[in-house]
N, CA, C and O atoms as a Tinker XYZ file with bonds, in Angstrom:
   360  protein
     1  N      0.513000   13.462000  -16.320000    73     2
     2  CA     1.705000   13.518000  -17.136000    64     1     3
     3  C      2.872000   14.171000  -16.371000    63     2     4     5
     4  O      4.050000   13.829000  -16.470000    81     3
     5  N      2.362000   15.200000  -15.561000    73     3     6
     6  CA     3.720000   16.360000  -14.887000    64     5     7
     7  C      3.765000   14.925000  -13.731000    63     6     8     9
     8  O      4.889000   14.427000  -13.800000    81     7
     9  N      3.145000   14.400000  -13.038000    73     7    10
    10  CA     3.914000   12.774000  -12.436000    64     9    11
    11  C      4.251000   12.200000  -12.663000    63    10    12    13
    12  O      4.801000   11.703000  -11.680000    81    11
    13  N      4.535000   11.362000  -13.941000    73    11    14
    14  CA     5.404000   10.798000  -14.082000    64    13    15
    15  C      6.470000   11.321000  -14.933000    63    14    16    17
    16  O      7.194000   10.421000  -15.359000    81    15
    17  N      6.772000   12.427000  -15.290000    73    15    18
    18  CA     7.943000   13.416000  -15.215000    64    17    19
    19  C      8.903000   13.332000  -14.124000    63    18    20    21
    20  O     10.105000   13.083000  -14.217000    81    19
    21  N      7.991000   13.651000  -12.726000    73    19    22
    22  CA     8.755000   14.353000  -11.778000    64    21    23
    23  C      8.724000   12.491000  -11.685000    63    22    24    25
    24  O      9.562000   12.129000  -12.511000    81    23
    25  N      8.191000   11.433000  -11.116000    73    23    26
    26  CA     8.881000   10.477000  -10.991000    64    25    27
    27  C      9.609000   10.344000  -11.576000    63    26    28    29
    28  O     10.518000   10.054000  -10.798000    81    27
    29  N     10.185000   10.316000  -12.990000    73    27    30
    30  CA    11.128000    9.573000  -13.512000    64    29    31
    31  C     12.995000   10.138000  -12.998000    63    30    32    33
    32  O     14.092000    9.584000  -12.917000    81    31
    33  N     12.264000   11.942000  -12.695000    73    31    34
    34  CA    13.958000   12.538000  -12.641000    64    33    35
    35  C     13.893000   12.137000  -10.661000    63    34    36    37
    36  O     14.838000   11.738000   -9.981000    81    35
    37  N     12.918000   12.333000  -10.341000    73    35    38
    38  CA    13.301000   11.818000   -8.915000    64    37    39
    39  C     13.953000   10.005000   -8.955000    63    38    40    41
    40  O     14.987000    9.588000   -8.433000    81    39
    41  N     13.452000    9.629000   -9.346000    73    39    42
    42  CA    14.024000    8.315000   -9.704000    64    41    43
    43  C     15.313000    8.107000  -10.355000    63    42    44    45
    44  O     15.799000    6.994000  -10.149000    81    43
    45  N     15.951000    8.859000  -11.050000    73    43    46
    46  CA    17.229000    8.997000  -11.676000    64    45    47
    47  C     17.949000    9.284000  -10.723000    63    46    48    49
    48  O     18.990000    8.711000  -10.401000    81    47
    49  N     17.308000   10.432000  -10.073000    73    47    50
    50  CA    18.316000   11.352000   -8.881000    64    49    51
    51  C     18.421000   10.216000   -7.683000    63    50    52    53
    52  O     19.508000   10.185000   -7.105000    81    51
    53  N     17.735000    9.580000   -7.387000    73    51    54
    54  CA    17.639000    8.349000   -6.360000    64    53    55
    55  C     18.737000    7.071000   -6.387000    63    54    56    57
    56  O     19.283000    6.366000   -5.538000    81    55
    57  N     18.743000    7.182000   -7.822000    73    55    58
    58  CA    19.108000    5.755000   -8.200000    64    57    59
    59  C     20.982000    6.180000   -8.352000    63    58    60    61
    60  O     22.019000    5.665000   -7.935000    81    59
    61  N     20.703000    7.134000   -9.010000    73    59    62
    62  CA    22.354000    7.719000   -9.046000    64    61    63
    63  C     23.075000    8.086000   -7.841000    63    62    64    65
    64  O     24.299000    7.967000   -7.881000    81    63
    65  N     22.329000    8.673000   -6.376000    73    63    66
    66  CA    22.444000    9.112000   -5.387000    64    65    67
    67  C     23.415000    7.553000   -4.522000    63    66    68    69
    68  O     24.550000    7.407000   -4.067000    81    67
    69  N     22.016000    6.534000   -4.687000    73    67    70
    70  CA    22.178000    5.158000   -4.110000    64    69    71
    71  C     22.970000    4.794000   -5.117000    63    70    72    73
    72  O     22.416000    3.695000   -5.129000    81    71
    73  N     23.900000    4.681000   -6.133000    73    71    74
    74  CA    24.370000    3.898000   -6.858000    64    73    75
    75  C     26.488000    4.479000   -6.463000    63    74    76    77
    76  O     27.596000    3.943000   -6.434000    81    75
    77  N     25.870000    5.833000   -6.254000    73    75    78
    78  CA    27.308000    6.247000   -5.642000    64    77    79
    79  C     27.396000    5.749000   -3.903000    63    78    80    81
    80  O     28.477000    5.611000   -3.329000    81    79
    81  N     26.351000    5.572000   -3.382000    73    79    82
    82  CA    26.602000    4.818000   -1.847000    64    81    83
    83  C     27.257000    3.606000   -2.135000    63    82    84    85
    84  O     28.159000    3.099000   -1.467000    81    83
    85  N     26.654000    3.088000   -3.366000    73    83    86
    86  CA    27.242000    1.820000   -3.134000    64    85    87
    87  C     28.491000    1.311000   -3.858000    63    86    88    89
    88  O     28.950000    0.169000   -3.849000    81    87
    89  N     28.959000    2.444000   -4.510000    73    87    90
    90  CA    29.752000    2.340000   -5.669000    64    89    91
    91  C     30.097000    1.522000   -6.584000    63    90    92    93
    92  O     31.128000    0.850000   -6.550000    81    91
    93  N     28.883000    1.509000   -7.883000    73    91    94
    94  CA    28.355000    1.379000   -8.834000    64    93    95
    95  C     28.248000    2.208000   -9.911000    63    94    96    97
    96  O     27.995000    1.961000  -11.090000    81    95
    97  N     28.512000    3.384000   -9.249000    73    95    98
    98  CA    27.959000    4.625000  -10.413000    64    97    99
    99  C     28.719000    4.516000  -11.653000    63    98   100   101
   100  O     28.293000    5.166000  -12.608000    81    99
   101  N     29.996000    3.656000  -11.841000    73    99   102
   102  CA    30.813000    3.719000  -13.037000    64   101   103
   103  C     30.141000    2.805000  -13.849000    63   102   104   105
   104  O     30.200000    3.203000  -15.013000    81   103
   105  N     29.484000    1.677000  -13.743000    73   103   106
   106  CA    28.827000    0.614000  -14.276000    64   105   107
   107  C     26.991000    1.066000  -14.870000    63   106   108   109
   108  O     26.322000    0.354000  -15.619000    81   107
   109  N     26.621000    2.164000  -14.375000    73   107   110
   110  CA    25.328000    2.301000  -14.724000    64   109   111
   111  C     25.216000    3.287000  -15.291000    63   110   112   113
   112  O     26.184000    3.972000  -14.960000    81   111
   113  N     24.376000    4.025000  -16.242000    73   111   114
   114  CA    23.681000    4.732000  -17.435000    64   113   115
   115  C     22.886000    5.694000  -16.179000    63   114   116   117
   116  O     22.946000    5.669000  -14.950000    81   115
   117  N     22.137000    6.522000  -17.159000    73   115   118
   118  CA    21.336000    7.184000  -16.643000    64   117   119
   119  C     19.653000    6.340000  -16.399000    63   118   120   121
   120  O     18.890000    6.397000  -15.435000    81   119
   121  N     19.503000    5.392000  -18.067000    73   119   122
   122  CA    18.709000    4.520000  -17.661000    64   121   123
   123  C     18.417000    3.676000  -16.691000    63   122   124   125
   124  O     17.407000    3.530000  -16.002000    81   123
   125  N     19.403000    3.160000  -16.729000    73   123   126
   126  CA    19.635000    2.389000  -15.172000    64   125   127
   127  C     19.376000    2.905000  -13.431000    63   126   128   129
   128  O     18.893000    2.155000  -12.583000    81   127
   129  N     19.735000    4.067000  -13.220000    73   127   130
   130  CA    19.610000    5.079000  -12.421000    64   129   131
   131  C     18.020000    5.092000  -12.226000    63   130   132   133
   132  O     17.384000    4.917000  -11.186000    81   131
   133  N     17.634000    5.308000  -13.317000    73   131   134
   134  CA    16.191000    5.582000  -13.374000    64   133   135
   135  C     15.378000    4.445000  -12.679000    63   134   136   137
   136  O     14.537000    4.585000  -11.791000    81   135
   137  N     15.829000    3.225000  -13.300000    73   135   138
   138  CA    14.901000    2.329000  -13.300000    64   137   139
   139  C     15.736000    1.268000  -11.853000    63   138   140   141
   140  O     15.458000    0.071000  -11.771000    81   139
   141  N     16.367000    1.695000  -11.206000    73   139   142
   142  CA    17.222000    1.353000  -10.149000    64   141   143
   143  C     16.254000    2.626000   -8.940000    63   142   144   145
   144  O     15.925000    2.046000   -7.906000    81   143
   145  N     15.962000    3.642000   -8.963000    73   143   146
   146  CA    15.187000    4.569000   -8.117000    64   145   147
   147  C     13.855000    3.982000   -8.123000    63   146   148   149
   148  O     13.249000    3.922000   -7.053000    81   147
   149  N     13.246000    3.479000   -9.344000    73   147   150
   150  CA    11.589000    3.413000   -9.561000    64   149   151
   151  C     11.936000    2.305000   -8.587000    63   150   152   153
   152  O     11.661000    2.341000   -7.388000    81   151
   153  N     12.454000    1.490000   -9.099000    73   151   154
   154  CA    12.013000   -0.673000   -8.455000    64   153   155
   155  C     12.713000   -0.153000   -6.819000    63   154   156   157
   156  O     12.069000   -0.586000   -5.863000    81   155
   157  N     13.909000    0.691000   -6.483000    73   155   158
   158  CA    13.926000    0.376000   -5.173000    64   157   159
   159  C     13.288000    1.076000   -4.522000    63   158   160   161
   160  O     13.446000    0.904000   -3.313000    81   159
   161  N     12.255000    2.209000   -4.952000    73   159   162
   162  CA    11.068000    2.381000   -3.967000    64   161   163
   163  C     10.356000    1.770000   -4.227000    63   162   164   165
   164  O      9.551000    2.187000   -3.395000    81   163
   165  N      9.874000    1.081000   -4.685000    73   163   166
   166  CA     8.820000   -0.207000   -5.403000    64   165   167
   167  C      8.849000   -1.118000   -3.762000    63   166   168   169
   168  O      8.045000   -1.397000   -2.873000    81   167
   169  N     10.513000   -1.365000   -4.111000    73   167   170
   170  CA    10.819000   -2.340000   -2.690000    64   169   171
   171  C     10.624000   -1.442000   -1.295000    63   170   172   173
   172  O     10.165000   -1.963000   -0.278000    81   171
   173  N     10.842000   -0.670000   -1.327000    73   171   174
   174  CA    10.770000   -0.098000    0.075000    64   173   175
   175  C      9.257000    0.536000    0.332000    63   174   176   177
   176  O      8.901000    1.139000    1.344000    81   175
   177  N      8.500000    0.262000   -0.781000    73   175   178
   178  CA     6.855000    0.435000   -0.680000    64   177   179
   179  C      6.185000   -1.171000    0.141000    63   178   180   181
   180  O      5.228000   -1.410000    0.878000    81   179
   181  N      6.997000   -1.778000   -0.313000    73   179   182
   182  CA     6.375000   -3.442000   -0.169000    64   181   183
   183  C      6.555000   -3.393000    1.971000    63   182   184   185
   184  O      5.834000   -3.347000    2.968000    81   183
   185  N      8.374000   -3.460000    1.495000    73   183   186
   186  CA     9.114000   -3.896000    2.940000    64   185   187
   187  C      9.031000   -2.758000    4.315000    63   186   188   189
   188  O      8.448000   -2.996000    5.373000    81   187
   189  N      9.754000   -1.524000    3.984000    73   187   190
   190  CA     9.912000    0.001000    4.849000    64   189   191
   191  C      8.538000    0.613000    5.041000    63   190   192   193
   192  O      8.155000    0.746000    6.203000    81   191
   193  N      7.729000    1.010000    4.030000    73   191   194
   194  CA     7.143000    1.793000    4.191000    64   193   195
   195  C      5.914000    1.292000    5.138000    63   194   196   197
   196  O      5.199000    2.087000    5.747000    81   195
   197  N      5.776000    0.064000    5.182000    73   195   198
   198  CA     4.810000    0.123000    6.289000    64   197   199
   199  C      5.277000   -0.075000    7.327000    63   198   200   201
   200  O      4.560000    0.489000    8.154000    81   199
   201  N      6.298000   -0.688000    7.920000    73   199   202
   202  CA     6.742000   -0.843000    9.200000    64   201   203
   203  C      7.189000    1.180000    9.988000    63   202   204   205
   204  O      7.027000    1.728000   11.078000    81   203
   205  N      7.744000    1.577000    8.697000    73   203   206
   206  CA     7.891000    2.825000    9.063000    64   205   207
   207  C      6.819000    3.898000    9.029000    63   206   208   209
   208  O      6.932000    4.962000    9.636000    81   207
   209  N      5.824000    3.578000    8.322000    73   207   210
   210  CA     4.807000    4.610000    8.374000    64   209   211
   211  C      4.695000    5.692000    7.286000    63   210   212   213
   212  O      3.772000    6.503000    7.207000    81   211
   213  N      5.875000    5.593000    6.358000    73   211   214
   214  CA     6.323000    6.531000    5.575000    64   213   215
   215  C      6.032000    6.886000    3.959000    63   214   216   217
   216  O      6.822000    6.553000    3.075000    81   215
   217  N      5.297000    7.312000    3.810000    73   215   218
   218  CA     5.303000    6.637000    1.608000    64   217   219
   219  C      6.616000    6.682000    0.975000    63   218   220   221
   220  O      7.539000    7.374000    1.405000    81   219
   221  N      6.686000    5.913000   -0.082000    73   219   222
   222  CA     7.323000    6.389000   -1.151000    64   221   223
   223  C      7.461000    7.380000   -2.378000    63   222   224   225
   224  O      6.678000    8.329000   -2.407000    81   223
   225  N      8.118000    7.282000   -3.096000    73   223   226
   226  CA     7.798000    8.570000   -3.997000    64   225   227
   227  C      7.401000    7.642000   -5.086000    63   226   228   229
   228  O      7.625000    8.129000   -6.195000    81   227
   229  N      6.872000    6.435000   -5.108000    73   227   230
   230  CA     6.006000    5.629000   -5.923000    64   229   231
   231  C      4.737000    6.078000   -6.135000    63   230   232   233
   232  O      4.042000    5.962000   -7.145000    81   231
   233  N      4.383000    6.851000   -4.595000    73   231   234
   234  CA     3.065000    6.487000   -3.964000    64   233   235
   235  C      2.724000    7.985000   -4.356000    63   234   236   237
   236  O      1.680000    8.190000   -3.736000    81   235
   237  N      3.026000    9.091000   -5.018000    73   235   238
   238  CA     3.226000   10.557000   -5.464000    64   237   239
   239  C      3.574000   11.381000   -4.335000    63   238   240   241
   240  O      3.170000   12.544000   -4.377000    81   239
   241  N      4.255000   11.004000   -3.315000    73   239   242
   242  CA     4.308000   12.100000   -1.902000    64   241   243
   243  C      5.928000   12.181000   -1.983000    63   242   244   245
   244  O      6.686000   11.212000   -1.960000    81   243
   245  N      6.336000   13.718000   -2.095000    73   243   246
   246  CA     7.431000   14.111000   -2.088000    64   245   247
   247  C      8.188000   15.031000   -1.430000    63   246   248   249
   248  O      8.432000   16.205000   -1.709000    81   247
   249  N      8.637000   14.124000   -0.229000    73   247   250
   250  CA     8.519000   14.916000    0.987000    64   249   251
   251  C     10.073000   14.070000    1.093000    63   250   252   253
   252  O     10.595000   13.276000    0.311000    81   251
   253  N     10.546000   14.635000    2.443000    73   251   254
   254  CA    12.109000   14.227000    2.741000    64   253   255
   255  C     12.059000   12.831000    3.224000    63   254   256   257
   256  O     13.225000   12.517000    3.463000    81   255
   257  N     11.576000   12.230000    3.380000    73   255   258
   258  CA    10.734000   11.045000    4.594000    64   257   259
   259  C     10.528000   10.360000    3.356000    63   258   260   261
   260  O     11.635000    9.847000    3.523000    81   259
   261  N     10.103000    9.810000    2.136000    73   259   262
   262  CA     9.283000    9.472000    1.149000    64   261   263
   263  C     10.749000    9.825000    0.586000    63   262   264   265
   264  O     11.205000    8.688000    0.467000    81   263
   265  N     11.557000   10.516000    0.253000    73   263   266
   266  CA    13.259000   10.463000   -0.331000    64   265   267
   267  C     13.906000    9.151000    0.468000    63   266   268   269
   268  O     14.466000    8.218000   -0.108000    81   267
   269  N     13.764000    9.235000    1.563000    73   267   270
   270  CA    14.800000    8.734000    2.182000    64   269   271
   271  C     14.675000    7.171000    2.261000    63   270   272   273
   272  O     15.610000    6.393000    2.070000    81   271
   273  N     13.332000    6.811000    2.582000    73   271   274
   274  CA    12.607000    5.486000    2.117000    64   273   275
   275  C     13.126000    4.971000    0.747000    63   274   276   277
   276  O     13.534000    3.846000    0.456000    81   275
   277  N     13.031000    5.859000    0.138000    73   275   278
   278  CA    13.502000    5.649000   -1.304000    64   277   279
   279  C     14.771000    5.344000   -2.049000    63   278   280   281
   280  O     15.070000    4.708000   -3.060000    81   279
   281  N     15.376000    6.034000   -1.166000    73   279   282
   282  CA    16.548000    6.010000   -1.452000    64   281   283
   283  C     17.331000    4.322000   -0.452000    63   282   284   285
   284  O     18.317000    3.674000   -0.801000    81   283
   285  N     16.487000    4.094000    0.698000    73   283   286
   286  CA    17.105000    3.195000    1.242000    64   285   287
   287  C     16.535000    1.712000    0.720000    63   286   288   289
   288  O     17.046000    0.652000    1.082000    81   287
   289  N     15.451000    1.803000   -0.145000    73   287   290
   290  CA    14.974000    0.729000   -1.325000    64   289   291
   291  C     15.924000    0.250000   -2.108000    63   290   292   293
   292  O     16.330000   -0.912000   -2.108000    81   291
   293  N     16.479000    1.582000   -3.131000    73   291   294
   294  CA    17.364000    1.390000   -4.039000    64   293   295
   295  C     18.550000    0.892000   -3.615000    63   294   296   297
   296  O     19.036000    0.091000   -4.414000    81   295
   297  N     19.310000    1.128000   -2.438000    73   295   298
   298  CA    20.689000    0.622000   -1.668000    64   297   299
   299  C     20.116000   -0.618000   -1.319000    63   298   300   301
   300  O     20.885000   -1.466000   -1.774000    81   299
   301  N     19.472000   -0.998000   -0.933000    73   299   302
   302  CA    18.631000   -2.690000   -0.756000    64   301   303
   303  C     18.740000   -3.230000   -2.202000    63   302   304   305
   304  O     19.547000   -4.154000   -2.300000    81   303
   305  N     18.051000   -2.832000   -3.466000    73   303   306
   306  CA    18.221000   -3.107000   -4.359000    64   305   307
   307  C     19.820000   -2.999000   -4.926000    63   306   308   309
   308  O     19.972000   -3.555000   -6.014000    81   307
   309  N     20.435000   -2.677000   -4.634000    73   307   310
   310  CA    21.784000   -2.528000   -5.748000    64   309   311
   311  C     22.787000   -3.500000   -4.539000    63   310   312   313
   312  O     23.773000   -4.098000   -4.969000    81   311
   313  N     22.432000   -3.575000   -3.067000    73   311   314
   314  CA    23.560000   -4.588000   -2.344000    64   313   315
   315  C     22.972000   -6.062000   -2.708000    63   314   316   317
   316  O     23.748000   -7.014000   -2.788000    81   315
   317  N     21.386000   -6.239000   -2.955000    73   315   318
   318  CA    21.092000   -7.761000   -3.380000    64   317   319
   319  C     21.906000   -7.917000   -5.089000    63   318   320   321
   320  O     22.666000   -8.809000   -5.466000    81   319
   321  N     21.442000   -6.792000   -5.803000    73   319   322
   322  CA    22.553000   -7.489000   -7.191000    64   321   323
   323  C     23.479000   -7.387000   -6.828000    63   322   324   325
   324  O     24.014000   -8.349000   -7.380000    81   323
   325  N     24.320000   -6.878000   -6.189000    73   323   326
   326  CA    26.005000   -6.926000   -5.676000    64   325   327
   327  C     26.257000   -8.458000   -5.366000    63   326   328   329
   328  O     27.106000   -9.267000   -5.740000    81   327
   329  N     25.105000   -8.518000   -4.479000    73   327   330
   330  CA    25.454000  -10.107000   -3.730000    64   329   331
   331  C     25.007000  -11.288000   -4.691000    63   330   332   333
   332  O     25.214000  -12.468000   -4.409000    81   331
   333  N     24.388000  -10.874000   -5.828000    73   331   334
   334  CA    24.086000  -11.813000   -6.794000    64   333   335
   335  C     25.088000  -11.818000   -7.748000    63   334   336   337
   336  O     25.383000  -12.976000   -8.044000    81   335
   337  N     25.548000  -11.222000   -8.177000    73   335   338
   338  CA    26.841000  -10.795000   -9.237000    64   337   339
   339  C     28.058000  -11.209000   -8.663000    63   338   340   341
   340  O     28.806000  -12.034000   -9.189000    81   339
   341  N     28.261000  -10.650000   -7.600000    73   339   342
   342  CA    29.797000  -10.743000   -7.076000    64   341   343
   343  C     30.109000  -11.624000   -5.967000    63   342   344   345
   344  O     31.234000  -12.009000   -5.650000    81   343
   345  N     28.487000  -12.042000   -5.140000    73   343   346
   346  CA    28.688000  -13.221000   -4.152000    64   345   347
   347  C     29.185000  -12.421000   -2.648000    63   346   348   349
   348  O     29.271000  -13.010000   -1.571000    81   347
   349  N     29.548000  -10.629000   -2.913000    73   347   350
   350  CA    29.177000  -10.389000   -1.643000    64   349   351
   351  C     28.856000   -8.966000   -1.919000    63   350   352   353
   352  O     29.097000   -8.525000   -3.043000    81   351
   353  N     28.166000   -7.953000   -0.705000    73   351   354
   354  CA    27.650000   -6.892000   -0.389000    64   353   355
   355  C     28.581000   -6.101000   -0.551000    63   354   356   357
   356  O     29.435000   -6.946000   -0.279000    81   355
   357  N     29.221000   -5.134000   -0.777000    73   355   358
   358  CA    30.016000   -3.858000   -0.633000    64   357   359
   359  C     29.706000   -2.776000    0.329000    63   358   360
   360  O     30.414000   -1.770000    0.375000    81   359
């Protein structure tokens, strides 16, 4: 239960973090944030994390390495809807 706690606010904090890289943050909720952190370490579990060697914070390891993966999921995730929505990357 205390895991998927700490996933969900690490996942908020991820998603809001990556959502101001990409500047989005005016368009998204806190829900969104959330569920924008979970799916883009989801993706960077599939794609990054093995070429890099690194977990995600999918995977319960919460370490700076396992942030950063994570965080570079969610910016993968929010420039493909950019490029689906608006037809280009920001």
């Amino acid at each position: 239960m205390v895991n998927l706690i700490v996933l969900l606010v690490m996942g908020g904090l991820i998603g809001w973090v990556a959502s101001l890289l990409m500047r989005t943050d005016g368009q998204q909720g806190l829900l969104l944030n959330v569920v924008v952190g979970i799916v883009g370490a989801a993706i960077a579990g599939i794609f990054i994390s093995p070429i890099l060697g690194i977990p995600t914070i999918n995977q319960g390891v919460f370490s700076i390495g396992a942030l950063a993966v994570s965080l570079l999921g969610a910016v993968i995730l929010l420039a493909i809807v950019n490029l689906l929505r608006r037809g280009r990357a920001r």
